[in-house]
C-alpha positions in Angstrom: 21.7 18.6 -19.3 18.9 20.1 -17.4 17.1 17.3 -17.5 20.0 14.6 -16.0 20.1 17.0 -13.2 16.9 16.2 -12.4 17.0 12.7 -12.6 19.4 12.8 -10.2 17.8 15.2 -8.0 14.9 13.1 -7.7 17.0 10.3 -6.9 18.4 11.8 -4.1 15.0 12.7 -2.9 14.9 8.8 -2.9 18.0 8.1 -1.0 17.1 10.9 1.5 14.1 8.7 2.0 15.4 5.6 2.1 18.0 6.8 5.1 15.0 8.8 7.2 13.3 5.1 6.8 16.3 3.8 8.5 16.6 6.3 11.2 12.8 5.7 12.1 13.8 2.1 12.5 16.8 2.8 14.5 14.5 4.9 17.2 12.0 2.4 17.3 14.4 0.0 18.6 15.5 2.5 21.2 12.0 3.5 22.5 10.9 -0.4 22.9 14.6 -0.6 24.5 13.7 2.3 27.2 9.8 1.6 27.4 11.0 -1.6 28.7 13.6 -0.7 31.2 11.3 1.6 32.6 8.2 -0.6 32.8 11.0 -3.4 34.5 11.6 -1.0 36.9 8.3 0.5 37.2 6.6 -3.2 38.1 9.6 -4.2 40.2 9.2 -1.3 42.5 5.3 -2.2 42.9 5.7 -6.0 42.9 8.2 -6.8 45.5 6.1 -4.7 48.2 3.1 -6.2 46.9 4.1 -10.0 47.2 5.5 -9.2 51.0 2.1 -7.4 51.3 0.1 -10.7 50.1 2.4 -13.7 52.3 1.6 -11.5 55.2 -2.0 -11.2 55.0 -1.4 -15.3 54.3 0.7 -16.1 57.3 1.1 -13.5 59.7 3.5 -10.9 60.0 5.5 -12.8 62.7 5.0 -15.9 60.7 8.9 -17.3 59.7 8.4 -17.1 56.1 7.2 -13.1 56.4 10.2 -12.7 58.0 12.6 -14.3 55.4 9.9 -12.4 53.0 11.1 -9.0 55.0 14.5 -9.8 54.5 14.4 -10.0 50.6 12.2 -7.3 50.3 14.6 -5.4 51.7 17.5 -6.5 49.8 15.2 -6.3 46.8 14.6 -2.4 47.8 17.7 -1.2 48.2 18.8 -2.8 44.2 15.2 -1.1 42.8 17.1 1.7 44.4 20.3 1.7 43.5 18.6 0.9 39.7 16.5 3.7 40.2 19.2 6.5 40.6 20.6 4.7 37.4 17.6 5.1 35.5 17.8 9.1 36.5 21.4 9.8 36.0 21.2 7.8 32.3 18.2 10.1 31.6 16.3 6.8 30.9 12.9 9.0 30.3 14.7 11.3 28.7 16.0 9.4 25.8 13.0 7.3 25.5 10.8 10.8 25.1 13.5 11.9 22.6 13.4 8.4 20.6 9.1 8.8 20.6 9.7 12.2 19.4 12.5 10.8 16.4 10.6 8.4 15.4 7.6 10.5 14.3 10.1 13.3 12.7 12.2 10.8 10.8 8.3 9.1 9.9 7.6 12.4 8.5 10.6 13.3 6.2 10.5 10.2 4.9 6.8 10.3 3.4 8.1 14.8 2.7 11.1 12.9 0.6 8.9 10.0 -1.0 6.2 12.4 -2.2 8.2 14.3 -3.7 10.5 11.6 -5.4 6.4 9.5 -6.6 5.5 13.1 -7.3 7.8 16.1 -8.0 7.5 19.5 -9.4 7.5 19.8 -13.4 10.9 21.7 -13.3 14.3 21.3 -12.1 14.6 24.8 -10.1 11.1 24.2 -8.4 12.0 20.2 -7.5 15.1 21.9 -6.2 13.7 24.6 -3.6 11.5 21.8 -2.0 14.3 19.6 -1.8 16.4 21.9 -0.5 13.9 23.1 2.2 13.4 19.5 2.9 16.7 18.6 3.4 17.6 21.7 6.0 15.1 19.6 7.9 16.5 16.2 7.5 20.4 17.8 8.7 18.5 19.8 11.7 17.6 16.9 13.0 20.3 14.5 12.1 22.2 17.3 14.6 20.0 16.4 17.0 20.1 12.5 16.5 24.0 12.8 16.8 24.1 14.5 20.1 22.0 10.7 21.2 25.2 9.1 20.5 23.8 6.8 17.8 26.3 4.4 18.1 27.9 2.6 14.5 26.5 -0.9 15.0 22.7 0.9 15.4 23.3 2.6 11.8 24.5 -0.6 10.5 21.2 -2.3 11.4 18.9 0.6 10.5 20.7 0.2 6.7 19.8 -3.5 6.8 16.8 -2.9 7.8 15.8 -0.1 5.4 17.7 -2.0 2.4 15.4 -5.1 2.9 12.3 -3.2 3.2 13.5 -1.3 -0.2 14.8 -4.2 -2.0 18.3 -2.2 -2.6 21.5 -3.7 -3.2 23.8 -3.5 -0.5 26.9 -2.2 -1.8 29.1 -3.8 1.0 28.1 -7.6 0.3 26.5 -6.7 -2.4 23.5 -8.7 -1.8 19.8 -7.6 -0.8 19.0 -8.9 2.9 16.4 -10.7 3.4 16.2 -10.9 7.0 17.3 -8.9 10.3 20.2 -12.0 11.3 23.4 -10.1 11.5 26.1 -10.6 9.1 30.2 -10.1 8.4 28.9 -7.1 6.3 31.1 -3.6 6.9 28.0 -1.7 5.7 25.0 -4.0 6.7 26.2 -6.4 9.3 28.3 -6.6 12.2 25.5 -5.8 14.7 25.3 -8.4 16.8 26.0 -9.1 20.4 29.3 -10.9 19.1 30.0 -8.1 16.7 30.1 -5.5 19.4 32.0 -7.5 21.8 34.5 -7.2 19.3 34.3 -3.3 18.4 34.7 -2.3 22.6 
């Protein structure tokens, strides 16, 4: 009896494992999202002003192109403006240091939980402390991944993504994925662009 409650113990060590995998992923995805939004914006405020800068060195600053050049700076401005204030009041920065931060935590539990499922404690009660101590970790900070507003679609993927890299069974389609391409899955799938059309 003892001993099925290990077995099952250390498979949940496994499956605790398998779902910090997917969380990694799902944060990843985020921080390349934000890094990139913010590097847009970053090189759109420095480019416009340094294109104007370089036709009027060219041609003059009276020249008629500078002047259409002035015009469409300004105009280009005022939207790396308007942009900008978005970027603050959506906490751009914020969620992309909170992604970088996820992404290591999640990185950790799940090589915590694979150790101890390659590698566990010779008894049930001493697999079952660190388990236990692990997994207050694992909820502590799946509170503070829910508070992101990980949206349904994003923990669809990061169970494809974690199934294929596992070679599990999905139990939705019941097939293992091979590849990232969305799919009419309830459990895997219905991720893409199309897919969340439909879900808003």
């Amino acid at each position: 009896m003892v001993e099925d409650y290990y077995i099952k113990l250390r498979n949940g060590t496994r499956e605790q494992a398998f779902h910090a995998f997917g969380y990694e992923y799902i944060f990843t995805k985020r921080a390349n999202k934000y890094r990139n939004y913010i590097s847009s914006l970053k090189g759109f405020g420095v480019g416009v002003p340094a294109t104007f800068g370089v036709f009027v060195l060219s041609y003059g600053l009276n020249s008629k192109i500078s002047n259409a050049l002035l015009v469409i700076a300004i105009i280009a401005t005022i939207i790396q403006f308007v942009f900008s204030l978005f970027a603050i009041f959506a906490h751009w920065d914020e969620k992309f240091i909170y992604a970088l931060e996820a992404i290591q935590s999640h990185n950790n539990l799940y090589n915590k939980f694979k150790k101890l499922a390659d590698y566990p404690p010779l008894t049930f009660d001493e697999l079952n402390v660190s388990f236990e101590i692990l997994n207050s970790e694992y909820n502590l900070r799946e509170q503070q991944d829910a508070k992101q507003g990980v949206k349904e679609w994003e923990l669809r993927k990061g169970m494809r993504f974690s199934l294929r890299e596992h070679r599990k069974l999905c139990y939705g389609c019941n097939e293992i994925p091979l590849s990232m391409e969305s799919t009419d899955c309830n459990i895997c799938g219905k991720f893409s662009f199309k897919h969340k059309l439909k879900n808003t």
